[in-house]
C-alpha positions in Angstrom: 0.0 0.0 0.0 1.0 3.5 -1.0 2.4 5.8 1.8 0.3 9.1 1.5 3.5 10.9 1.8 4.7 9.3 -1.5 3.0 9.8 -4.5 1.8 6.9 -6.7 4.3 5.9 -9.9 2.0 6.6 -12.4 4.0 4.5 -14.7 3.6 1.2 -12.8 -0.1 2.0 -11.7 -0.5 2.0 -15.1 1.3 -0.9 -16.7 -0.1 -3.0 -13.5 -4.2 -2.4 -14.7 -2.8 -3.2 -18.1 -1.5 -6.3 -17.4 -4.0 -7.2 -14.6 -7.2 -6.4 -17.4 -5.8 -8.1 -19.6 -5.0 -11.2 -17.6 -8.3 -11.1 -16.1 -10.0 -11.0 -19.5 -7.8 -14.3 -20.2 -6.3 -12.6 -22.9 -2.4 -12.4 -24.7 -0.8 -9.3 -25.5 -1.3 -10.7 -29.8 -5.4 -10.6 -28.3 -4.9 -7.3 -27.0 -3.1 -5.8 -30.1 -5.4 -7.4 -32.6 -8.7 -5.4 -30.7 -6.5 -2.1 -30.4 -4.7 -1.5 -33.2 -1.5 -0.9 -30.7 1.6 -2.5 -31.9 2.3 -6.0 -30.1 5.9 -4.6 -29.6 4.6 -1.5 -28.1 2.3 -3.7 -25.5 5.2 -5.6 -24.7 6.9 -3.0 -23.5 4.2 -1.0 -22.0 3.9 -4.1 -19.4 8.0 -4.1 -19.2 8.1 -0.4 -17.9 8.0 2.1 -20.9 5.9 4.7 -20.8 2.3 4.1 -22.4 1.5 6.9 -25.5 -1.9 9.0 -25.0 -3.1 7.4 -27.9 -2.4 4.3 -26.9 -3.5 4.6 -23.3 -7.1 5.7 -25.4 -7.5 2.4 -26.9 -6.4 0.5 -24.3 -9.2 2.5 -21.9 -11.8 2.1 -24.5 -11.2 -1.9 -24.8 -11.1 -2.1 -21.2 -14.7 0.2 -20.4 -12.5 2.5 -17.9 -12.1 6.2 -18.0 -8.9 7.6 -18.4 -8.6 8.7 -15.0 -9.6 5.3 -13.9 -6.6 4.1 -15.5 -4.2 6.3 -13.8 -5.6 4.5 -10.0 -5.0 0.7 -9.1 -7.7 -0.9 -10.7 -9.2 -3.8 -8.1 -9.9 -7.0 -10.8 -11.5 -10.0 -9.9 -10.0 -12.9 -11.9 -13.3 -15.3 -13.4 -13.0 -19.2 -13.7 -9.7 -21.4 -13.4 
């Protein structure tokens, strides 16, 4: 848990939903791409730490029903099935 005296890294708050919706959804990163339009090369390293492109983090919200500011929060998901 986040101190309140430090702020959150957006960065990993970020790449963290990314990966956790996707996983949740049971999807790859080829899944993800293919619905987006975002490079697979570009999700890759998204979830590795680079930093995620407006445009991208646009599709990504869209594919994922969340608000932008949504995104930039820890995102609770519940993982369905096995």
């Amino acid at each position: 848990m986040e101190s309140k005296d430090r702020p959150l890294d957006q960065n990993a708050v970020i790449r963290e939903n990314i990966r956790n919706l996707r996983i949740s959804r049971g999807w790859n990163v080829l899944q993800v791409a293919d619905r987006t339009g975002i490079p697979v090369e570009a999700l890759i390293e998204i979830e590795e730490g680079a930093d995620c492109r407006l445009e991208y983090l646009g599709k990504l919200c869209d594919l994922f029903e969340l608000s932008m500011i949504d995104m930039f929060q820890p995102v609770k998901v519940f993982r369905i099935g096995p």
